[in-house]
The first five atom37 places (N, CA, C, CB, O) and aatype in JSON, in Angstrom:
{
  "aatype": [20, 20, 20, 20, 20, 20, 20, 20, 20, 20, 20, 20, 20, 20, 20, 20, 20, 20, 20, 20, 20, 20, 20, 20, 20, 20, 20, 20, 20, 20, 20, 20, 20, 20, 20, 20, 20, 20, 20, 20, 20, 20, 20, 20, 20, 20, 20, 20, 20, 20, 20, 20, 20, 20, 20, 20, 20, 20, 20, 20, 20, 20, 20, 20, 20, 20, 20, 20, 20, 20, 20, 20, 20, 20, 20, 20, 20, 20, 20, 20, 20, 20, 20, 20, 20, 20, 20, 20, 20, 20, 20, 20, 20, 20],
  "atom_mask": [
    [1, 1, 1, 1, 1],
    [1, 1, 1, 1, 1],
    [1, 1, 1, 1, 1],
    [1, 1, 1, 1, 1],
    [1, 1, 1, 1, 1],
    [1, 1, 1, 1, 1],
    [1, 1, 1, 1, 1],
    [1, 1, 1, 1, 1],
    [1, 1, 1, 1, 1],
    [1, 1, 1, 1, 1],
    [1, 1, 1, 1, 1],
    [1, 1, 1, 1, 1],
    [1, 1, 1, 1, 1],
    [1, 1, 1, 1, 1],
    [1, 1, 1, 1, 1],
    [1, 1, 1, 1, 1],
    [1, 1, 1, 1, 1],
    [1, 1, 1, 1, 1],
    [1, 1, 1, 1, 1],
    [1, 1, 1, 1, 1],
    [1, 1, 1, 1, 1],
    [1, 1, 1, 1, 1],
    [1, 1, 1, 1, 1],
    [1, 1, 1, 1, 1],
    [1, 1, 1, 1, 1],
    [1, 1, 1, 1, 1],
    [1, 1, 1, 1, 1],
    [1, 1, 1, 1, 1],
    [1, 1, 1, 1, 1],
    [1, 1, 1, 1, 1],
    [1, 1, 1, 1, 1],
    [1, 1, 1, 1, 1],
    [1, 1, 1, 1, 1],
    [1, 1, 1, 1, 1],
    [1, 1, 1, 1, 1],
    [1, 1, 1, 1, 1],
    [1, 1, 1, 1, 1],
    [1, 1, 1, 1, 1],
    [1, 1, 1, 1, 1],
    [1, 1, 1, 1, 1],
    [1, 1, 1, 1, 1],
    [1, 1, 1, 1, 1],
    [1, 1, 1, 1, 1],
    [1, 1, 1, 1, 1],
    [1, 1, 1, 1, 1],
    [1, 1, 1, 1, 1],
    [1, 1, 1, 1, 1],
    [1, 1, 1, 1, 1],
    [1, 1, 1, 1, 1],
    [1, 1, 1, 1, 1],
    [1, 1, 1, 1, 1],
    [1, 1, 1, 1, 1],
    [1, 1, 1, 1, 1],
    [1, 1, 1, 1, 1],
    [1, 1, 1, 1, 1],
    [1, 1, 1, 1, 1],
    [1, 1, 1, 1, 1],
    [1, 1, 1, 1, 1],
    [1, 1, 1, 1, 1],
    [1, 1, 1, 1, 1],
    [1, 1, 1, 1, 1],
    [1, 1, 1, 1, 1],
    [1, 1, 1, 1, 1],
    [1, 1, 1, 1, 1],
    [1, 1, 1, 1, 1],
    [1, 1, 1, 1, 1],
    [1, 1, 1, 1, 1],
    [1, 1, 1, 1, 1],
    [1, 1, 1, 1, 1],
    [1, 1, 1, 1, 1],
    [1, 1, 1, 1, 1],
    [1, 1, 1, 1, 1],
    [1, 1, 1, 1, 1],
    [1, 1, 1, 1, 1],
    [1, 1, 1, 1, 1],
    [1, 1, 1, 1, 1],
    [1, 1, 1, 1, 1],
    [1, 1, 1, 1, 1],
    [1, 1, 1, 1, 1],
    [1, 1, 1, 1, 1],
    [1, 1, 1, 1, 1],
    [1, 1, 1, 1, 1],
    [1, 1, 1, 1, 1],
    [1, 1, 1, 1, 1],
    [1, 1, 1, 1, 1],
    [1, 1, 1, 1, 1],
    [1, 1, 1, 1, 1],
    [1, 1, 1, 1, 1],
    [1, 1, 1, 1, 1],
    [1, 1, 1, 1, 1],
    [1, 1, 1, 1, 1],
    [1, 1, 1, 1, 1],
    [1, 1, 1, 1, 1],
    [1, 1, 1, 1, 1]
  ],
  "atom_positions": [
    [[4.19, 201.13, 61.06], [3.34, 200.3, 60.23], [4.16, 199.11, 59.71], [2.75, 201.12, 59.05], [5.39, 199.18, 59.78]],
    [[3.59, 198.07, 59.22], [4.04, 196.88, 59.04], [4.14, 196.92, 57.66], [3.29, 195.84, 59.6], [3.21, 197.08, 56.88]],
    [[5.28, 196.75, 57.41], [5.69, 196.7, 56.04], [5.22, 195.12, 55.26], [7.42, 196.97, 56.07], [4.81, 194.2, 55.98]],
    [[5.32, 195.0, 54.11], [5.04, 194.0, 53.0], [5.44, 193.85, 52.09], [4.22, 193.91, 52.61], [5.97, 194.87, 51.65]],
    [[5.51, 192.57, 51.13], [6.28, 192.27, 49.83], [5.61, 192.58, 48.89], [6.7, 191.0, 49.57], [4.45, 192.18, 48.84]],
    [[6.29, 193.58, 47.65], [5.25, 193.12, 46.6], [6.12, 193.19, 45.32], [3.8, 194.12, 46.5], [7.32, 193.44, 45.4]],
    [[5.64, 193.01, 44.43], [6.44, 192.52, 43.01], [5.68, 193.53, 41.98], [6.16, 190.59, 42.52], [4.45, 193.45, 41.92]],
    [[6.22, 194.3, 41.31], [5.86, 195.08, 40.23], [6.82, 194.48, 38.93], [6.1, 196.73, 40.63], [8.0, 194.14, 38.9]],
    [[5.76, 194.51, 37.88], [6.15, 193.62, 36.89], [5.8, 194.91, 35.95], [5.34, 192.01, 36.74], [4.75, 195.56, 35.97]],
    [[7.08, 195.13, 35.01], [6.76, 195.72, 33.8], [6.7, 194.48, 32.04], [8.1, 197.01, 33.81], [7.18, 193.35, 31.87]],
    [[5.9, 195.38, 31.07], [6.62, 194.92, 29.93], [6.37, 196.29, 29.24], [6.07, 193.47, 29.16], [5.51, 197.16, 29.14]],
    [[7.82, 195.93, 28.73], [7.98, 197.48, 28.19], [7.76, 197.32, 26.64], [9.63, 198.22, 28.52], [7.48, 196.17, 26.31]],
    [[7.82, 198.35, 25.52], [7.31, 198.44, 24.44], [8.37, 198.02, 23.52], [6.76, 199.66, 24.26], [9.53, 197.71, 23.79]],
    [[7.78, 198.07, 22.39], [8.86, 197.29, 21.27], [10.02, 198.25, 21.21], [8.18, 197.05, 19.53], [9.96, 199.46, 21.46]],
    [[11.27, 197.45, 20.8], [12.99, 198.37, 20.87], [12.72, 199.18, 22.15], [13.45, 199.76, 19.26], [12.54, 200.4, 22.12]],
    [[12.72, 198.61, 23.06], [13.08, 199.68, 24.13], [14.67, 199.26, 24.75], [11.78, 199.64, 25.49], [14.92, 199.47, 25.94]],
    [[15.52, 198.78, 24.0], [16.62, 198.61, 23.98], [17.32, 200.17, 23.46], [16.79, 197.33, 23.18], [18.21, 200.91, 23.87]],
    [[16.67, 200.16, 22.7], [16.98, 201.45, 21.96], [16.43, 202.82, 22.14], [16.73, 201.24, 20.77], [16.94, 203.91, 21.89]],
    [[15.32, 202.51, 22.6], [14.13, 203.94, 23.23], [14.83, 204.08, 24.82], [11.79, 203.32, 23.4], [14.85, 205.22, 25.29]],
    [[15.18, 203.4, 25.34], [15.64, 203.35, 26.88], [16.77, 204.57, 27.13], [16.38, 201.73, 27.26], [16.71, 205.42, 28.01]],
    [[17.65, 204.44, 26.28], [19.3, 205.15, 26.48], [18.69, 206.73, 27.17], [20.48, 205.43, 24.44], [18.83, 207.08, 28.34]],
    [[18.03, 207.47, 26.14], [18.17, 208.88, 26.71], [17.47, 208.69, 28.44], [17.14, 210.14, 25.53], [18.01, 209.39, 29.29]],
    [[16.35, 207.81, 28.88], [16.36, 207.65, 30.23], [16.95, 206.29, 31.06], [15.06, 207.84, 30.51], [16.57, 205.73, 32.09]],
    [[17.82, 206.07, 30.31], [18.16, 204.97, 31.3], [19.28, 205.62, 32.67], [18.99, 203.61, 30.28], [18.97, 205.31, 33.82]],
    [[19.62, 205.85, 32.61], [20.51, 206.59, 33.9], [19.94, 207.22, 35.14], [21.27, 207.75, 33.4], [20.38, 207.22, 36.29]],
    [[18.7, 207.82, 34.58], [17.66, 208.43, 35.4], [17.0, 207.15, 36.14], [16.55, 209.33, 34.46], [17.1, 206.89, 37.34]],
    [[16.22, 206.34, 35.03], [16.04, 204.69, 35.73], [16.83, 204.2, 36.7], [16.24, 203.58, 34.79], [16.49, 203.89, 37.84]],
    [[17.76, 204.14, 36.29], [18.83, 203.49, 37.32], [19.02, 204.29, 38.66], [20.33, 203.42, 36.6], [18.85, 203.81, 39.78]],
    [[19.3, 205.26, 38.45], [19.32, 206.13, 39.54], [18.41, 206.39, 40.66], [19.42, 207.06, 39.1], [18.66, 206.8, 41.79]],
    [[17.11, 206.0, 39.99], [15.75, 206.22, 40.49], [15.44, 204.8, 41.86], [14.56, 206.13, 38.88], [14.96, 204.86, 42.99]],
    [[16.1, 203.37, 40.83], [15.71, 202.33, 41.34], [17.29, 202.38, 42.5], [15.35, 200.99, 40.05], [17.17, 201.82, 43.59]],
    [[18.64, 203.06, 42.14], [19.18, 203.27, 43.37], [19.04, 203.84, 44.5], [19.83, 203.53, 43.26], [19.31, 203.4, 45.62]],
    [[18.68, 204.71, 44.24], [17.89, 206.11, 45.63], [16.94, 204.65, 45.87], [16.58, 208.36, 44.85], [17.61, 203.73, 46.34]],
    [[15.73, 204.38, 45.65], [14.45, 203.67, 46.24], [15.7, 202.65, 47.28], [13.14, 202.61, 44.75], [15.81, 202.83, 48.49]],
    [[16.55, 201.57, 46.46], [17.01, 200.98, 47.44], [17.98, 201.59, 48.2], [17.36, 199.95, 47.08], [18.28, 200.89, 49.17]],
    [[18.46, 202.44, 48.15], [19.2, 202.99, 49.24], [18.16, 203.17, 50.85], [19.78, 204.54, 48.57], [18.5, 202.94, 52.01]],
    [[16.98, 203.61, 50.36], [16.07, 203.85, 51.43], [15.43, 202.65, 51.84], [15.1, 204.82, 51.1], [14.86, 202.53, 52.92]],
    [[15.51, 201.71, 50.92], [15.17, 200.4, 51.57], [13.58, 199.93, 51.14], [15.33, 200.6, 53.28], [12.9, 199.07, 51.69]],
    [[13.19, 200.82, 49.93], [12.14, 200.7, 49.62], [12.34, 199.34, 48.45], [11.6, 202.13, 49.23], [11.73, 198.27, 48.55]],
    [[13.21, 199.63, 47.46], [13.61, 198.62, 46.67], [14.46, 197.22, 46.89], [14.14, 199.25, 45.92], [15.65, 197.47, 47.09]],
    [[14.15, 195.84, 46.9], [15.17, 194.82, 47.35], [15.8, 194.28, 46.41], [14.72, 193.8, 48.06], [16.86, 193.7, 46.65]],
    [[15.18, 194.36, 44.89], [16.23, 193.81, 44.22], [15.37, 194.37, 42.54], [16.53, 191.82, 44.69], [14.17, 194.63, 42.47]],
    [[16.18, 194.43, 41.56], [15.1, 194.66, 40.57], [16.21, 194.5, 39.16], [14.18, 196.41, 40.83], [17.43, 194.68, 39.19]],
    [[15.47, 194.16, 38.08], [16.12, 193.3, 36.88], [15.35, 193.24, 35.67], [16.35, 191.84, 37.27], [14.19, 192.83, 35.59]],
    [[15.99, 193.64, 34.81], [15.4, 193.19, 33.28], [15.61, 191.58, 32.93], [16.29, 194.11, 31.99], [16.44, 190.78, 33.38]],
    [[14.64, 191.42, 32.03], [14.93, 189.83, 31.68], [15.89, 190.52, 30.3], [13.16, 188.52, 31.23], [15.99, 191.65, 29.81]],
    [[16.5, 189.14, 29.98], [17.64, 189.01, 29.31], [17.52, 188.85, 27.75], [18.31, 187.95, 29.89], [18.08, 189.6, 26.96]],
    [[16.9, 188.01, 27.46], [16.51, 187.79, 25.78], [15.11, 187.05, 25.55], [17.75, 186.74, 24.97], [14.78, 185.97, 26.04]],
    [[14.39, 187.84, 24.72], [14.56, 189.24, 24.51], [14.21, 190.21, 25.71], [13.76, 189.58, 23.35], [13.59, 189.7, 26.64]],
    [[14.41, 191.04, 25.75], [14.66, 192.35, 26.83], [12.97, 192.35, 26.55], [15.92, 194.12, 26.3], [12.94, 192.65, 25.36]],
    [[12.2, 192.25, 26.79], [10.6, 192.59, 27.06], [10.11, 192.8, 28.13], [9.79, 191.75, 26.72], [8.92, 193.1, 28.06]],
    [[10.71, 192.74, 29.56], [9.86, 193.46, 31.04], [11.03, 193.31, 31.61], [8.38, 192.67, 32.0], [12.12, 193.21, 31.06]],
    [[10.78, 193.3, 32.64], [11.23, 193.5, 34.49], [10.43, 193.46, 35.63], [11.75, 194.8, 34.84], [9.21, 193.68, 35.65]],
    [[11.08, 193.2, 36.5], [10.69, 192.77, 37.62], [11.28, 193.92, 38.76], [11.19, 191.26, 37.76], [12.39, 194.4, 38.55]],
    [[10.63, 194.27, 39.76], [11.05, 195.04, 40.97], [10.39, 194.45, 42.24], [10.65, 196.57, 40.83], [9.16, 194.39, 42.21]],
    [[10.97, 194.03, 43.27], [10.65, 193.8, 44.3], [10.73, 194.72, 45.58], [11.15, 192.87, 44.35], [11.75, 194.93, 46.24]],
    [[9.51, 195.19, 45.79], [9.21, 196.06, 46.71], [9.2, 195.46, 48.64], [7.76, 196.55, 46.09], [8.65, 194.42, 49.01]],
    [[9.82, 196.27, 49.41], [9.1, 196.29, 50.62], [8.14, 197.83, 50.87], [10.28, 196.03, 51.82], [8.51, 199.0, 51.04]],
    [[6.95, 197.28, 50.81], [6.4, 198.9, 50.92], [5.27, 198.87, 52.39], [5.33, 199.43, 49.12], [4.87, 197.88, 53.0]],
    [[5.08, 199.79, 52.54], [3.75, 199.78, 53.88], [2.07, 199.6, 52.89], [3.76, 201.94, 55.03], [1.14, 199.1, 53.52]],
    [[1.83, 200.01, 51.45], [1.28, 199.22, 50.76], [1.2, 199.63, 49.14], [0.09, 199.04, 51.42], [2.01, 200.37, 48.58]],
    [[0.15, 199.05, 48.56], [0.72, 198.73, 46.87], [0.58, 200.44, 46.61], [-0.6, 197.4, 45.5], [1.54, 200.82, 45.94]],
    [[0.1, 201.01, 46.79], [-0.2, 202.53, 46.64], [1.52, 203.1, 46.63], [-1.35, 203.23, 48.18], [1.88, 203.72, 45.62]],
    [[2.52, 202.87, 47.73], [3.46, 203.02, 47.59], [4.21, 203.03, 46.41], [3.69, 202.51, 48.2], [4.79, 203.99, 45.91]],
    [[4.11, 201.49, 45.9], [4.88, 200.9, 45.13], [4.11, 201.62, 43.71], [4.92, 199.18, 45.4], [4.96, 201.83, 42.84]],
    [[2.75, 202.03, 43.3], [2.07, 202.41, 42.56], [3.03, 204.14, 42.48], [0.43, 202.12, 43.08], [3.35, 204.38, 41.31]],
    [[3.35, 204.95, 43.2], [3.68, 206.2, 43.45], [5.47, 206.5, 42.9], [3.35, 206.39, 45.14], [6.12, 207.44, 42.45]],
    [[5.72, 204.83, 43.32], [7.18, 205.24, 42.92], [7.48, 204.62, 41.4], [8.35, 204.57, 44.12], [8.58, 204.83, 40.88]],
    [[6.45, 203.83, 40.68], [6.16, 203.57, 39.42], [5.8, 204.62, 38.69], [5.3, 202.7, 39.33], [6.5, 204.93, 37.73]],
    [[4.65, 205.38, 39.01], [4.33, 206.58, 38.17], [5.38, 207.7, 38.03], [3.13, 207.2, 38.7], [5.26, 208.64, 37.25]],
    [[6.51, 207.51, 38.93], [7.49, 208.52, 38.64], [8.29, 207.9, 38.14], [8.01, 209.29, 39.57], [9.15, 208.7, 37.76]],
    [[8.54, 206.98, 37.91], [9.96, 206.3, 36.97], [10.05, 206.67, 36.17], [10.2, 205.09, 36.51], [9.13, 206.47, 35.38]],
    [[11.15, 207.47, 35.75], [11.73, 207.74, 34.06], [11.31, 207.03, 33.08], [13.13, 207.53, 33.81], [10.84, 207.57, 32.08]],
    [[11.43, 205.68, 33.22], [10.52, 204.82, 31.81], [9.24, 204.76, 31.79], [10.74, 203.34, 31.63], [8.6, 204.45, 30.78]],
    [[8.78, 205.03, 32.82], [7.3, 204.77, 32.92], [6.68, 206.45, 32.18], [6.78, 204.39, 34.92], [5.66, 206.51, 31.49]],
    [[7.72, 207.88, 32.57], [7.46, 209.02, 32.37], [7.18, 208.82, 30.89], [8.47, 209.96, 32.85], [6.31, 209.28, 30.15]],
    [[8.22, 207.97, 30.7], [8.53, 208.52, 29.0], [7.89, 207.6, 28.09], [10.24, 208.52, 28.49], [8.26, 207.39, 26.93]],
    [[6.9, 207.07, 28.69], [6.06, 206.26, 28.04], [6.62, 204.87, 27.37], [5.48, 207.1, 27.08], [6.01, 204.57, 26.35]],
    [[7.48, 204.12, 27.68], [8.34, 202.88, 27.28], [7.58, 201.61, 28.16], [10.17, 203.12, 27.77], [7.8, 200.46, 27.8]],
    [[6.9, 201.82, 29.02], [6.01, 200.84, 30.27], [4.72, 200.95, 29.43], [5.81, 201.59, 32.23], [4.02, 201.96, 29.38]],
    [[4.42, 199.49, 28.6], [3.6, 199.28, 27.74], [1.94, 198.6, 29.01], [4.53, 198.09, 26.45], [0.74, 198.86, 28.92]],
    [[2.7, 197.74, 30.0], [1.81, 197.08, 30.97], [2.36, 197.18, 32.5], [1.64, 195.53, 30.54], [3.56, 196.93, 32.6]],
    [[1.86, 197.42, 33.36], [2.41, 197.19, 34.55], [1.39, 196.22, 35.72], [2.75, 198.66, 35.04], [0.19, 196.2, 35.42]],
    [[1.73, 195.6, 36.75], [1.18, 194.92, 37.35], [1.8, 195.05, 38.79], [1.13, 193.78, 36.72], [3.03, 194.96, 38.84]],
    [[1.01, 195.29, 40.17], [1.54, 194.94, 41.24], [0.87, 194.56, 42.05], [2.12, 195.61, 41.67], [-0.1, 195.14, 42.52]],
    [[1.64, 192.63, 42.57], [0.73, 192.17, 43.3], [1.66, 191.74, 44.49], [-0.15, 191.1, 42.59], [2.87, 191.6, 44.3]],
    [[0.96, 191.5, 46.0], [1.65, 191.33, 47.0], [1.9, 189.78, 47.25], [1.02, 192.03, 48.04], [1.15, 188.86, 46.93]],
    [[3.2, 189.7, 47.94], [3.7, 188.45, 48.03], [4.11, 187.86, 49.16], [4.56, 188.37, 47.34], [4.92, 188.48, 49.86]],
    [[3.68, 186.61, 49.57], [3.65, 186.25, 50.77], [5.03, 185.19, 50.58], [2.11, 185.66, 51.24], [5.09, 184.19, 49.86]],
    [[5.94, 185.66, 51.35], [7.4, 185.56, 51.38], [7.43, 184.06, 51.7], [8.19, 186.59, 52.48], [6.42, 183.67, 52.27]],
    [[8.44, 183.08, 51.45], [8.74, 181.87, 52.01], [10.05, 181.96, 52.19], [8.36, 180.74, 51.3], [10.43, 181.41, 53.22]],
    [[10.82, 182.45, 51.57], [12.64, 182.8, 51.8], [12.45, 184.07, 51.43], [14.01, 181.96, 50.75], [11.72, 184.57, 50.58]],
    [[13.47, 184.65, 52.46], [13.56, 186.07, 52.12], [14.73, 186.26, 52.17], [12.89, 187.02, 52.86], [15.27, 185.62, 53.07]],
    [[15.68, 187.16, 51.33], [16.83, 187.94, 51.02], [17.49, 187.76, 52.22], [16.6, 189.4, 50.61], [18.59, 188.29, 52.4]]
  ]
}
């Protein structure tokens, strides 16, 4: 099957600077395994203030990218206030 781009956008909830720690390792870990398999291409918190992130998916489709969101540690632990994923039609790619 033909794989595709898509972009999952969080914003996470107020102090999740501080709500994050007991799952952040699990997060991280979570979004390493995905790219190890090649599901994840790149993914990042914004910087100041810390209020979302961004993940860029190659998936076969958004259901994918929907499956490996509902299991994320932050998303488990209720810190993923909004989420959004829409597909993206590439002009430069990685």
């Amino acid at each position: 099957m033909v794989s595709k781009t898509f972009l999952l956008t969080y914003t996470y909830v107020p102090n999740i600077v501080e709500l994050r720690q007991p799952h952040r390792q699990a997060h991280l870990g979570n979004l390493t395994s995905a790219h190890q398999r090649g599901l994840v291409i790149l993914a990042g918190a914004t910087v100041d203030p810390v209020d979302g992130a961004v993940v860029l998916f190659e998936a076969e489709d958004a259901g994918q990218v929907l499956s490996w969101a509902a299991n994320d540690p932050y998303n488990k632990a209720g810190l993923i206030r909004e989420m959004t994923v829409r597909e993206l039609s590439l002009a430069v790619r990685p």
